[in-house]
MARDORO-308599 format. One record per residue: residue number from 0; residue in one letter; x negated, y negated, z of N, C-alpha, C in turn. Coordinates in steps of 0.05 Angstrom, whole numbers, plus 5000, padded with zeros to 4 digits. Each point is the difference from the previous one (the first is absolute). Example, Ala and Ser with C-alpha at 12.3 -4.5 7.8 and 13.67 -1.06 7.14 Angstrom:
<sites>
<num=0	residuo=a	n_px=4736	n_py=5114	n_pz=5156	ca_px=5018	ca_py=4976	ca_pz=5000	c_px=4982	c_py=4976	c_pz=5000>
<num=1	residuo=s	n_px=5007	n_py=4979	n_pz=4986	ca_px=4984	ca_py=4976	ca_pz=5001	c_px=5015	c_py=4978	c_pz=5014>
</sites>
This chain:
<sites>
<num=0	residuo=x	n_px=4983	n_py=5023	n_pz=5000	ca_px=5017	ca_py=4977	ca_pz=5000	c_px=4982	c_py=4975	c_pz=5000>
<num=1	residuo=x	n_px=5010	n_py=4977	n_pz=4982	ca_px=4988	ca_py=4978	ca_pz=5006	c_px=5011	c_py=4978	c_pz=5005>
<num=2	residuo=x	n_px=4993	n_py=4985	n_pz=5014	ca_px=5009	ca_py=4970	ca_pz=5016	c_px=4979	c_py=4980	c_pz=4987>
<num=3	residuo=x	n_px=5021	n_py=4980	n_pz=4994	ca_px=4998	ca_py=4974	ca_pz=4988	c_px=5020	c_py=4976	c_pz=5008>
<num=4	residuo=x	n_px=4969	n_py=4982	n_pz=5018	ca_px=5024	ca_py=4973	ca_pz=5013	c_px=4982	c_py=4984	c_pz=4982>
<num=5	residuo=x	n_px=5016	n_py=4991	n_pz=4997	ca_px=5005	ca_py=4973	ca_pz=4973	c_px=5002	c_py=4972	c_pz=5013>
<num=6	residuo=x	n_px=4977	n_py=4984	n_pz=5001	ca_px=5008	ca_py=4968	ca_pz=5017	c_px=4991	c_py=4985	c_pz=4976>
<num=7	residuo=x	n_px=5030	n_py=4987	n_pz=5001	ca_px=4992	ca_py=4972	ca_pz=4979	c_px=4986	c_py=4980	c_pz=5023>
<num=8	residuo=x	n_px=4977	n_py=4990	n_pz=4982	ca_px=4980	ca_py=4978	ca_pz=5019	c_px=5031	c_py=4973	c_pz=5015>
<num=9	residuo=x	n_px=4977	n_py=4995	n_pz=5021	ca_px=5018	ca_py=4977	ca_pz=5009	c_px=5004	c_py=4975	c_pz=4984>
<num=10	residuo=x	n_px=5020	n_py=4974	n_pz=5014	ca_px=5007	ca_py=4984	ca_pz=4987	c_px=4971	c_py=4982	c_pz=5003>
<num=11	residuo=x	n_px=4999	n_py=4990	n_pz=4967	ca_px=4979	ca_py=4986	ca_pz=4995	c_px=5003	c_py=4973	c_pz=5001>
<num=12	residuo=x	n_px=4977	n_py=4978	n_pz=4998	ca_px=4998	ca_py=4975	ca_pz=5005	c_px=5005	c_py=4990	c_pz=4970>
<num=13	residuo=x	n_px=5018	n_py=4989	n_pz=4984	ca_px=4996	ca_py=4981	ca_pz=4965	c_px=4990	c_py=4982	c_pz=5016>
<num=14	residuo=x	n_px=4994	n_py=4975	n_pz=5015	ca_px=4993	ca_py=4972	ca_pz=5010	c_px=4973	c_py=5004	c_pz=4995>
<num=15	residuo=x	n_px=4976	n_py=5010	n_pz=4992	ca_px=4976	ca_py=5006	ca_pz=4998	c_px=4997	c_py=5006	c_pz=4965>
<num=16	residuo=x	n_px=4986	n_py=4975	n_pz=4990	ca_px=4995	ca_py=4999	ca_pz=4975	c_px=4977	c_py=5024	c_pz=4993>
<num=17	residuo=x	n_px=5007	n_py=5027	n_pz=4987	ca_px=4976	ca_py=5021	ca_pz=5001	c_px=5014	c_py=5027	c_pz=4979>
<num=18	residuo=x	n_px=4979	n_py=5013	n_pz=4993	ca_px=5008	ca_py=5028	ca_pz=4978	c_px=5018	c_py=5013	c_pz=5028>
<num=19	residuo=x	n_px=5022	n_py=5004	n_pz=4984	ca_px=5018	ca_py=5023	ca_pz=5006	c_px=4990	c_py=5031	c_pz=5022>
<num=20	residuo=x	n_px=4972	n_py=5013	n_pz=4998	ca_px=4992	ca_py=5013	ca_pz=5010	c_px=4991	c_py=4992	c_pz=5025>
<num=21	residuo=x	n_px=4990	n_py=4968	n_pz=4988	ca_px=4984	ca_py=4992	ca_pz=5032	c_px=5031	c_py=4988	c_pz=5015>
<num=22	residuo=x	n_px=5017	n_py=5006	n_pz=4996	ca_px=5027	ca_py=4982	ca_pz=5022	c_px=4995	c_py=5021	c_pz=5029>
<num=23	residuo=x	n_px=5000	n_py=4982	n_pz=5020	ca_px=5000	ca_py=5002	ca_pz=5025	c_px=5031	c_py=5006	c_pz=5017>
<num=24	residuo=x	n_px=4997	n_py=5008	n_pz=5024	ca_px=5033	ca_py=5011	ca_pz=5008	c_px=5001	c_py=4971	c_pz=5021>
<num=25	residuo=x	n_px=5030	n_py=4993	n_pz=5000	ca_px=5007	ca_py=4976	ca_pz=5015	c_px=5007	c_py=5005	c_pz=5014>
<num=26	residuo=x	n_px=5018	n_py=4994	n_pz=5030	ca_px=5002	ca_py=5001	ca_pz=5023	c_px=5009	c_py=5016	c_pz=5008>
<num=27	residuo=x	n_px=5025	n_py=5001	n_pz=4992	ca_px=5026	ca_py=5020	ca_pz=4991	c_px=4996	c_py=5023	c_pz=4997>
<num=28	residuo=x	n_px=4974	n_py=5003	n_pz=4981	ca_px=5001	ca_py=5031	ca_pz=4982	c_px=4974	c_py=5011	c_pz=5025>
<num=29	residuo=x	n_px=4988	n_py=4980	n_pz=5015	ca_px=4983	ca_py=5024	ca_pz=5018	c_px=5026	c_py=5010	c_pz=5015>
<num=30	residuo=x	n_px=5013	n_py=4977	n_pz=5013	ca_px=5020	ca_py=5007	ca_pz=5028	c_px=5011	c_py=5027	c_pz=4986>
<num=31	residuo=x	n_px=5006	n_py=5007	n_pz=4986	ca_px=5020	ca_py=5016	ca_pz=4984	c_px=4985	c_py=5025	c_pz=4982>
<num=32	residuo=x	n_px=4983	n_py=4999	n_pz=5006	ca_px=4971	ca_py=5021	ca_pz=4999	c_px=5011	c_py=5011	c_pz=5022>
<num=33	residuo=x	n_px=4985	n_py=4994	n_pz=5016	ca_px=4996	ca_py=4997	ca_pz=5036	c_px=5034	c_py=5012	c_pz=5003>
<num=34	residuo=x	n_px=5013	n_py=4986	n_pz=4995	ca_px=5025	ca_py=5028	ca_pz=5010	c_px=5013	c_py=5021	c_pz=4992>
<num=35	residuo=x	n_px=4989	n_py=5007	n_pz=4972	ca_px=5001	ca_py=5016	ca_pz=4987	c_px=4985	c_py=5020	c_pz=5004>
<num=36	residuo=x	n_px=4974	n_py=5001	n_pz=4998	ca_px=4969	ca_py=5013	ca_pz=5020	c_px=5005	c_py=5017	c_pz=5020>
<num=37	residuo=x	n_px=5006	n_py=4975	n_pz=5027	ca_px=5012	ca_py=5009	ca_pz=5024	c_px=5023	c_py=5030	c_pz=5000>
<num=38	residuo=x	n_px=5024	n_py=4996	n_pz=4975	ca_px=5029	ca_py=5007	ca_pz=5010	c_px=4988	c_py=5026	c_pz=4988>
<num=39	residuo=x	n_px=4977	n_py=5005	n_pz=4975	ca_px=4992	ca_py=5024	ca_pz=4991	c_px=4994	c_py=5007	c_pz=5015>
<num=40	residuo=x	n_px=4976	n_py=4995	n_pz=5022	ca_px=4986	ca_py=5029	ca_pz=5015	c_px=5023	c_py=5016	c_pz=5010>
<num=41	residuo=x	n_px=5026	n_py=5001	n_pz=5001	ca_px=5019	ca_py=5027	ca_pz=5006	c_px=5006	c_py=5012	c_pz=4983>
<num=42	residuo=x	n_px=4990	n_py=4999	n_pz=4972	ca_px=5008	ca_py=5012	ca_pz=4980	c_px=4978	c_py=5013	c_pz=4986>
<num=43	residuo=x	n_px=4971	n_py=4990	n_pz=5006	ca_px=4975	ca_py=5004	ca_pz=4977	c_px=4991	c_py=5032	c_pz=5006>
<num=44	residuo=x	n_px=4994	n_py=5015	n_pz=4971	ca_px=4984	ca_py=5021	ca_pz=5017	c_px=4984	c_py=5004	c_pz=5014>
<num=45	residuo=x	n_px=4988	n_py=5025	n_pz=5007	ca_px=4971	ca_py=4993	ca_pz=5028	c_px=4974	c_py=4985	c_pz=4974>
<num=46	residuo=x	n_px=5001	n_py=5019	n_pz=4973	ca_px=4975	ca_py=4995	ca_pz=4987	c_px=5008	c_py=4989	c_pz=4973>
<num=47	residuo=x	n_px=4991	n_py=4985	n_pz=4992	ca_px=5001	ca_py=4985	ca_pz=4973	c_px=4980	c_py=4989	c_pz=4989>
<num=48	residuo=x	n_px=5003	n_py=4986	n_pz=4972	ca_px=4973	ca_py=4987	ca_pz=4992	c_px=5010	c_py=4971	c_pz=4990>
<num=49	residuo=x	n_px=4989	n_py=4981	n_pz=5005	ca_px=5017	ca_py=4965	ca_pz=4983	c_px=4986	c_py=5003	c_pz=4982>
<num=50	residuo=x	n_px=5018	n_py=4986	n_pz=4974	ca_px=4993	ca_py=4997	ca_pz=4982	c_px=5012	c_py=4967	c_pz=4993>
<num=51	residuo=x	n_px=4980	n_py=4974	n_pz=4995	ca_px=5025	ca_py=4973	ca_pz=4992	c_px=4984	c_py=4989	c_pz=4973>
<num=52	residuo=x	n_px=5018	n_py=4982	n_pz=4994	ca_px=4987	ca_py=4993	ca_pz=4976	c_px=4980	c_py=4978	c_pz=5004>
<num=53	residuo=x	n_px=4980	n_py=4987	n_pz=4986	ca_px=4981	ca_py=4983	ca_pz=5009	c_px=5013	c_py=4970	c_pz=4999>
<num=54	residuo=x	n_px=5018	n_py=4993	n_pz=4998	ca_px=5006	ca_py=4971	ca_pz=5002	c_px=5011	c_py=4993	c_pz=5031>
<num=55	residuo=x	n_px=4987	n_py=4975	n_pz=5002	ca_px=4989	ca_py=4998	ca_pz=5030	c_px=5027	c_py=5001	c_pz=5006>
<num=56	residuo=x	n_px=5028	n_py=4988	n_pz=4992	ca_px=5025	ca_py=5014	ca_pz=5017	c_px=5003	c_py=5025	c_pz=5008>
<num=57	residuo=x	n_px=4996	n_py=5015	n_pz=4987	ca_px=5000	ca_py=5037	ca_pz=5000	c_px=4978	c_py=5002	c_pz=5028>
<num=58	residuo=x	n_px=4968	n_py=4991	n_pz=4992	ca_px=4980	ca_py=4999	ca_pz=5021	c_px=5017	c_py=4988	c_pz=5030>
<num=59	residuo=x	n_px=5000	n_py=4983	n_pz=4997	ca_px=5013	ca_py=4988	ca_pz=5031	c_px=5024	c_py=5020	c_pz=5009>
<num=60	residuo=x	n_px=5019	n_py=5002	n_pz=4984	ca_px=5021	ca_py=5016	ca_pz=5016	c_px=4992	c_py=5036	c_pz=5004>
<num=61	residuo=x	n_px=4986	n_py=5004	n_pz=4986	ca_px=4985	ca_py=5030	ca_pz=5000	c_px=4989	c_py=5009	c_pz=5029>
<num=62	residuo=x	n_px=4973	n_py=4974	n_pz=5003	ca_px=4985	ca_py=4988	ca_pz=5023	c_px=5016	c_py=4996	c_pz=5029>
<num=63	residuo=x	n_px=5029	n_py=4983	n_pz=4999	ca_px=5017	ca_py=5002	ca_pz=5018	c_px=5008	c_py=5024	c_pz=5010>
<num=64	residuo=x	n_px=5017	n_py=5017	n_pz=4977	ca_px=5003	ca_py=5025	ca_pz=5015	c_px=4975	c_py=5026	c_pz=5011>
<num=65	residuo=x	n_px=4973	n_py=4990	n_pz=4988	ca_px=4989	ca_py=5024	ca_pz=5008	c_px=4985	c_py=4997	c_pz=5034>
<num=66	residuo=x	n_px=5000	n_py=4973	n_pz=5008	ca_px=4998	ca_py=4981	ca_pz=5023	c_px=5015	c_py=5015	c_pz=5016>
<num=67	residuo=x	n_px=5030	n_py=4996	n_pz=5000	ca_px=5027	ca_py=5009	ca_pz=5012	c_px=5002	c_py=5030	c_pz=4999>
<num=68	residuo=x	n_px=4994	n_py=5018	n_pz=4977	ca_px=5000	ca_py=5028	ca_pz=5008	c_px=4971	c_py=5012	c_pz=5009>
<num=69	residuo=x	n_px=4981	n_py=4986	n_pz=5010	ca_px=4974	ca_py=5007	ca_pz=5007	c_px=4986	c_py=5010	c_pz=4970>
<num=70	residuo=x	n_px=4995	n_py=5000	n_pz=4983	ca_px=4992	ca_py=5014	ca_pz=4972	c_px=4975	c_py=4984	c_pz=4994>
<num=71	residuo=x	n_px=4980	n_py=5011	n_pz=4996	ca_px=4973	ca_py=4985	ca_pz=4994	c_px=4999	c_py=4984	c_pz=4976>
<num=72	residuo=x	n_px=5000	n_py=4973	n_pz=5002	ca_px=5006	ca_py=4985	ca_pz=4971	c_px=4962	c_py=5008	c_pz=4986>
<num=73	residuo=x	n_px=4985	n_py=5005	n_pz=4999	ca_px=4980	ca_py=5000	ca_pz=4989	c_px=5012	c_py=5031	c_pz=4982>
<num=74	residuo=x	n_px=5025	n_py=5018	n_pz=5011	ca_px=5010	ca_py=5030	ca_pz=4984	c_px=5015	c_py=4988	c_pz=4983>
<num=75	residuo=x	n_px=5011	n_py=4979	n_pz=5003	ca_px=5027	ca_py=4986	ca_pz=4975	c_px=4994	c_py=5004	c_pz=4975>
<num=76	residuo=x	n_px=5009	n_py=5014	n_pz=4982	ca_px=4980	ca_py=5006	ca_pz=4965	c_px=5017	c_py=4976	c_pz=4982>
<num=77	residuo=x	n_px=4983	n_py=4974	n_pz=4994	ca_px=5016	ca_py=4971	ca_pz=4999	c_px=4991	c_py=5004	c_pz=4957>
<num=78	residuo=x	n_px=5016	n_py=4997	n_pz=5000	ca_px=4987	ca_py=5009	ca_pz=4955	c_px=5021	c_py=4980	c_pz=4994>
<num=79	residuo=x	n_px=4984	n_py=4993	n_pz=4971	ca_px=5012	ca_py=4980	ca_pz=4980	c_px=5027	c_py=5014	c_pz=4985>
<num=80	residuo=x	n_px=4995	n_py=5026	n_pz=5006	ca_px=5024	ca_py=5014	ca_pz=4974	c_px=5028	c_py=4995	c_pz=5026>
<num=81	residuo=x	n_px=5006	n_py=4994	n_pz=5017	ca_px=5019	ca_py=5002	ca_pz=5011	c_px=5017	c_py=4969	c_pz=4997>
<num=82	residuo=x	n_px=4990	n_py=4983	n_pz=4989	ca_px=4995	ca_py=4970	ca_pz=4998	c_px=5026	c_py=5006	c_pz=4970>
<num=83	residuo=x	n_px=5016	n_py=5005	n_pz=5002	ca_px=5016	ca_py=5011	ca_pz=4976	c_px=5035	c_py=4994	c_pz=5022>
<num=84	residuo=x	n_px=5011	n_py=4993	n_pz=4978	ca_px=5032	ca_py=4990	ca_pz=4995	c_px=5018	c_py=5019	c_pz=4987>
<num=85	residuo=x	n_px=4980	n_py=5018	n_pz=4987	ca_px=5011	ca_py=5017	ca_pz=4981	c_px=5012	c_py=5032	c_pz=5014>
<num=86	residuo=x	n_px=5022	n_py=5003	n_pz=5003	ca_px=4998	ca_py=5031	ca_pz=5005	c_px=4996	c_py=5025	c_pz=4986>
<num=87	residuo=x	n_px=4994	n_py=4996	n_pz=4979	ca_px=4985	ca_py=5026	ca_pz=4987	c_px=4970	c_py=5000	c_pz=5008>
<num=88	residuo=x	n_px=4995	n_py=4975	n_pz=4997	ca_px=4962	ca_py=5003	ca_pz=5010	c_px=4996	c_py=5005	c_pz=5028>
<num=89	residuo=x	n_px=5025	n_py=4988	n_pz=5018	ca_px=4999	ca_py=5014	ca_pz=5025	c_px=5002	c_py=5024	c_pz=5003>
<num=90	residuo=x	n_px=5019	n_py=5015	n_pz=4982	ca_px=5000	ca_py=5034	ca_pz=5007	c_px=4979	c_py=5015	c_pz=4992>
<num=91	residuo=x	n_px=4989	n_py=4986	n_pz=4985	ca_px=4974	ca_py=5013	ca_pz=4980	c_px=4981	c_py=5002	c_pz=5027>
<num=92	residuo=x	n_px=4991	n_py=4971	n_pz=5010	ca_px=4986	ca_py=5000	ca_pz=5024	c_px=5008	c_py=5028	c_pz=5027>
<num=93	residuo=x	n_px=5023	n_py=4997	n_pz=5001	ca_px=5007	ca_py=5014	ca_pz=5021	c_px=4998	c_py=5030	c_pz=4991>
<num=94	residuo=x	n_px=5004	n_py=5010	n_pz=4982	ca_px=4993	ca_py=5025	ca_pz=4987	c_px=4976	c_py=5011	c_pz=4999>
<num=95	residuo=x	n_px=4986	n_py=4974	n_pz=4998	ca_px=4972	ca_py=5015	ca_pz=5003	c_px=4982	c_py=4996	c_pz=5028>
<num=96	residuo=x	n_px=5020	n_py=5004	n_pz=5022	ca_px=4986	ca_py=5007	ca_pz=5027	c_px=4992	c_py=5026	c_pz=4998>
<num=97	residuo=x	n_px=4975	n_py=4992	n_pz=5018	ca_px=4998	ca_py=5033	ca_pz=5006	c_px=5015	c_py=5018	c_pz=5010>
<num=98	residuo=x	n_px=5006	n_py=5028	n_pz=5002	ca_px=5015	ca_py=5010	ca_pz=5008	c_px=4994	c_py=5006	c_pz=5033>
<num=99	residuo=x	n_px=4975	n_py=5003	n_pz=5004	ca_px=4995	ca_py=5001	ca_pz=5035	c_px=5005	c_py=4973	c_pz=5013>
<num=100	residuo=x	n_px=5015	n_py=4977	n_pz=4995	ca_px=5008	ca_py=4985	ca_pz=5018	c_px=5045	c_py=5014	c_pz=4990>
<num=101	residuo=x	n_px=5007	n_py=5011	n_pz=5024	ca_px=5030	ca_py=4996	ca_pz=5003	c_px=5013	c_py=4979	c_pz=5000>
<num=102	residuo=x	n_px=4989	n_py=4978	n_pz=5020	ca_px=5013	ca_py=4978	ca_pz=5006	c_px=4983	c_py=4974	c_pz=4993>
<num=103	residuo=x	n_px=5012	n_py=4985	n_pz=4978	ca_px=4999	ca_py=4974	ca_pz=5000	c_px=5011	c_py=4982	c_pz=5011>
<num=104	residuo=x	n_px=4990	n_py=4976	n_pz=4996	ca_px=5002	ca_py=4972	ca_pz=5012	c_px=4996	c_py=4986	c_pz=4972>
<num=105	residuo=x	n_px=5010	n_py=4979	n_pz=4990	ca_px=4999	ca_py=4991	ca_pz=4977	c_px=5007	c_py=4964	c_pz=5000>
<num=106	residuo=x	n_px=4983	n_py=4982	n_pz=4998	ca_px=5010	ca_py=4971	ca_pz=5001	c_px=4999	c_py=4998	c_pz=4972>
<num=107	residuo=x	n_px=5019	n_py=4980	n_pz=4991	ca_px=5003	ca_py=4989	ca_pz=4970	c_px=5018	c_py=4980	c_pz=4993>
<num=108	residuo=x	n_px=5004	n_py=4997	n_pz=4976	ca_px=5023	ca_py=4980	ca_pz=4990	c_px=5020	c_py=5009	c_pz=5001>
<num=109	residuo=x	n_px=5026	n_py=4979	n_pz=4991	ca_px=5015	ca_py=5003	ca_pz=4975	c_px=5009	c_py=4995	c_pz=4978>
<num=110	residuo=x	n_px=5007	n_py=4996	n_pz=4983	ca_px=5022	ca_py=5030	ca_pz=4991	c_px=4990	c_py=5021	c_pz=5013>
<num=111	residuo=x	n_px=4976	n_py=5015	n_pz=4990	ca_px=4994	ca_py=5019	ca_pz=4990	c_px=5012	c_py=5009	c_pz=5034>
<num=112	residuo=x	n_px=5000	n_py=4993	n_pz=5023	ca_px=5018	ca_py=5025	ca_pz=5027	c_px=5017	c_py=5013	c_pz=4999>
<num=113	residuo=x	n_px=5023	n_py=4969	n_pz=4993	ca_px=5021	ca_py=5002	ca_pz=4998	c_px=5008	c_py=5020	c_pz=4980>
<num=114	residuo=x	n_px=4985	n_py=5005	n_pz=4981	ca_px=5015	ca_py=5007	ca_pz=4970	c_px=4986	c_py=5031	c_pz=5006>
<num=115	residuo=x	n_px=4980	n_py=5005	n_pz=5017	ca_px=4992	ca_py=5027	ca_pz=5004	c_px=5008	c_py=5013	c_pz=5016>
<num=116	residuo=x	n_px=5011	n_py=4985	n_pz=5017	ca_px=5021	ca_py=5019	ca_pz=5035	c_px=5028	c_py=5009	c_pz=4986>
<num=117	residuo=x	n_px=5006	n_py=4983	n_pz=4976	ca_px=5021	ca_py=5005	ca_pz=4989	c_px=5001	c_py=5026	c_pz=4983>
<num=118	residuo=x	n_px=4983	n_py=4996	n_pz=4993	ca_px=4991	ca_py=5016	ca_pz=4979	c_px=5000	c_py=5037	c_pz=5016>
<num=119	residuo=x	n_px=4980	n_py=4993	n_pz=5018	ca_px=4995	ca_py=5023	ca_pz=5015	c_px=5013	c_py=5004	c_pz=5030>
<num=120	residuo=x	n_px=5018	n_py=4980	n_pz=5012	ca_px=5011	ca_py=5009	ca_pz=5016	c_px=5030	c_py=5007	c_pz=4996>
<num=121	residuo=x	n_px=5016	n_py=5006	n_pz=5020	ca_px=5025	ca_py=5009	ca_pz=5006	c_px=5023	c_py=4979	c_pz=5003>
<num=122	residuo=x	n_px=4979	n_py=4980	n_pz=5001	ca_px=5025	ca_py=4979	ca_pz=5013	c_px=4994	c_py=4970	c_pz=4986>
<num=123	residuo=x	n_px=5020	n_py=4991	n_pz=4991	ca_px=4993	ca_py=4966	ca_pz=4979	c_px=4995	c_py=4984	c_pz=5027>
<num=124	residuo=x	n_px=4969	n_py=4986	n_pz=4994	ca_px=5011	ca_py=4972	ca_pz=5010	c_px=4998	c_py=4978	c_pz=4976>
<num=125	residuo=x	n_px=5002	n_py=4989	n_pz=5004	ca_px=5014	ca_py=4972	ca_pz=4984	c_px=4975	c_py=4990	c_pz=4998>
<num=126	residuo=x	n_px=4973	n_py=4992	n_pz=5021	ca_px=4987	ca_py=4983	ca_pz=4998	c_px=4977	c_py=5008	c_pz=5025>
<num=127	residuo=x	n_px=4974	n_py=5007	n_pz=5004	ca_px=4991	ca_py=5007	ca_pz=5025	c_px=4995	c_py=4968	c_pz=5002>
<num=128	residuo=x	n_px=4996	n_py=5002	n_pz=5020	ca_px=4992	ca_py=4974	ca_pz=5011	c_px=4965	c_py=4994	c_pz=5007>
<num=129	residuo=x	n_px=5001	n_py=4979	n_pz=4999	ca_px=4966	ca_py=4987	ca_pz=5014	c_px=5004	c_py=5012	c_pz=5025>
<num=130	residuo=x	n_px=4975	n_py=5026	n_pz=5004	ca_px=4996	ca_py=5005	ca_pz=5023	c_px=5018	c_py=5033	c_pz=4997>
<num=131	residuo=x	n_px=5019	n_py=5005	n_pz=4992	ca_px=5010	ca_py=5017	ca_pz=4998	c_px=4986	c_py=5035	c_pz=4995>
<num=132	residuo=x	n_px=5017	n_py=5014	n_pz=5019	ca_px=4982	ca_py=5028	ca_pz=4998	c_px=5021	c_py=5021	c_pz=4987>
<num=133	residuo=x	n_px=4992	n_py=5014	n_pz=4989	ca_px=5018	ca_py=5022	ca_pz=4981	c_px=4983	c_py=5040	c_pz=5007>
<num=134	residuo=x	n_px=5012	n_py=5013	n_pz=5006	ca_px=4992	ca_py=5025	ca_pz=5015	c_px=5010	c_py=5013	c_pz=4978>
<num=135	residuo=x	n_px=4981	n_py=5007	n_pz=4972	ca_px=5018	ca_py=5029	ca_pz=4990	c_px=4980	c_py=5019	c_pz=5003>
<num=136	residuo=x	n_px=5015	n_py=5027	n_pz=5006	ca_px=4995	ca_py=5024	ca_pz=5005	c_px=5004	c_py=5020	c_pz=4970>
<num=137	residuo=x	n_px=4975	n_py=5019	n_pz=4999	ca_px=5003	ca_py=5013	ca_pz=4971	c_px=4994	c_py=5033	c_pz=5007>
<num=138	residuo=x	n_px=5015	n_py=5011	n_pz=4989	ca_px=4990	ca_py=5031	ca_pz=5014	c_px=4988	c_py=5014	c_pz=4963>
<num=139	residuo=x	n_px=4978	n_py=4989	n_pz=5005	ca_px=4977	ca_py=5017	ca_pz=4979	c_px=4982	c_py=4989	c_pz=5018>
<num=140	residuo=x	n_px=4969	n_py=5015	n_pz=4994	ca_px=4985	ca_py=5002	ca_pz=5017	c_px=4983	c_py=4990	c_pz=4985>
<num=141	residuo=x	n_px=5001	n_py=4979	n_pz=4968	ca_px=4984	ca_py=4996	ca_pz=4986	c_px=5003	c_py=4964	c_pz=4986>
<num=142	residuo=x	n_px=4993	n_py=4993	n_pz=5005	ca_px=5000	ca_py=4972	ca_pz=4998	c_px=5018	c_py=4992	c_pz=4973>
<num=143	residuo=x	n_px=4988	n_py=5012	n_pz=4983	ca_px=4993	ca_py=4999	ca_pz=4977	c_px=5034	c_py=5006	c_pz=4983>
<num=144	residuo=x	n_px=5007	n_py=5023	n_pz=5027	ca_px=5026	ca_py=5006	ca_pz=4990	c_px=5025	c_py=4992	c_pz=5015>
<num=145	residuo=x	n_px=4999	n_py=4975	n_pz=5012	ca_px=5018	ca_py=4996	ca_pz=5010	c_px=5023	c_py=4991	c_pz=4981>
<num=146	residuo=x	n_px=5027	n_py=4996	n_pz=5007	ca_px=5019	ca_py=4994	ca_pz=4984	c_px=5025	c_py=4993	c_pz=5026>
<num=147	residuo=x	n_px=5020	n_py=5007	n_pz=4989	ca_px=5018	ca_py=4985	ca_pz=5025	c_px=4997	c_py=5001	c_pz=5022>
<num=148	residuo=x	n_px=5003	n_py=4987	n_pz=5019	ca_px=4991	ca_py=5007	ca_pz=5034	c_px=5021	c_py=4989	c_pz=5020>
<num=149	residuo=x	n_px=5000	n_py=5002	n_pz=5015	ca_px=5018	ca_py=4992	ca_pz=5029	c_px=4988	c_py=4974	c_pz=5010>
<num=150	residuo=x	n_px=5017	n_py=4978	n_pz=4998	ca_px=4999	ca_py=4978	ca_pz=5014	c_px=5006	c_py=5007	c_pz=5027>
<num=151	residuo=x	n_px=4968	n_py=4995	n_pz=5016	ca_px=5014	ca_py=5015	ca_pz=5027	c_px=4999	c_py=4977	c_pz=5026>
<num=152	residuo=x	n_px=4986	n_py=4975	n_pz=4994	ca_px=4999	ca_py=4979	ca_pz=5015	c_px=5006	c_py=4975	c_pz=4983>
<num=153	residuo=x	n_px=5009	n_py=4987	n_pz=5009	ca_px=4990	ca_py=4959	ca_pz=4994	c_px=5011	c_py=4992	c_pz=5023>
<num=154	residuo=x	n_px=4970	n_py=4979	n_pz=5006	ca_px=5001	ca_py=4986	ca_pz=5020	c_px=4992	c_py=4966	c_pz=4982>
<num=155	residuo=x	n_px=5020	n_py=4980	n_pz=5005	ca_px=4998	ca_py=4974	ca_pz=4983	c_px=5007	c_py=4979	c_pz=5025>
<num=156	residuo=x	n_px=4976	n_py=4980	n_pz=4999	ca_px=5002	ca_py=4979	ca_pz=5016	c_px=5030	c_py=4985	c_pz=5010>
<num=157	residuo=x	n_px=5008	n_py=4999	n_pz=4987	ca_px=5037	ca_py=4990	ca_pz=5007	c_px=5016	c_py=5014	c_pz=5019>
<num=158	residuo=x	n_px=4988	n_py=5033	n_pz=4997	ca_px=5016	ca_py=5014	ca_pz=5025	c_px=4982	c_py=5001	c_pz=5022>
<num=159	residuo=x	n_px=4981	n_py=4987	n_pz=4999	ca_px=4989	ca_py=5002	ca_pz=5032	c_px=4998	c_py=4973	c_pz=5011>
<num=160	residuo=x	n_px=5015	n_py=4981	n_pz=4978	ca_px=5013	ca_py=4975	ca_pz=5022	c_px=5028	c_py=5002	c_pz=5013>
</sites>
């Protein structure tokens, strides 16, 4: 079986004239990291591996939660290919995990979340949100072959106000 939590990066700063990759997270989107983070440790497995994409939004909120679940940020595997909107290039990425990690951790954009939880989970949402976490569950034992799965968590900043 494999486990895939899906966090769209937190809410970012536009007020900072700068490339799109370098946007920073604003006030809001740490607080809302930070309670998102927190409300997971009752849900996370014991062992996993992060995976976020390199744009410092992704980096910062990645960084937040691995703070909050104790996780060595120097283990975070931070790559340019995750830096994608697209959900085919996302599944492509995600397909080619190795198969000896079970459990991911995944920071990124969207579209490409939204349009891939859809794609591969059980349940529509409309829109993940900044900061937002998505839990699908896949019973193949091969990365490579996953295909529909069980939406088995979301935890989204709005319900933990």
């Amino acid at each position: 079986m494999k486990n895939l939590i899906i966090i769209r990066h937190a809410k970012s700063s536009w007020n900072i004239p700068c490339q799109d990759i370098k946007r920073p997270l604003m006030q809001r989107g740490i607080d809302d990291a930070n309670l998102v983070a927190i409300d997971s440790l009752k849900y996370l497995p014991k062992n996993f591996v992060i995976y976020s994409s390199s744009a410092k939004r992704a980096r910062q909120t990645a960084i937040i939660f691995a703070e909050t679940i104790l996780y060595p940020i120097e283990s975070i595997i931070f790559t340019d290919d995750l830096y994608t909107f697209d959900e085919n290039k996302l599944e492509k990425i995600i397909k080619s995990i190795g198969n000896d990690f079970e459990n991911v951790i995944l920071f990124g954009h969207n579209e490409a979340i939204t349009n891939f939880v859809n794609k591969f989970g059980d349940i529509f949402i409309d829109n993940v949100p900044t900061s937002g976490l998505v839990w699908l569950q896949f019973q193949t034992d091969n990365w490579e072959k996953i295909n529909k799965g069980k939406t088995k968590k979301t935890i989204f900043p709005r319900d933990l106000k």
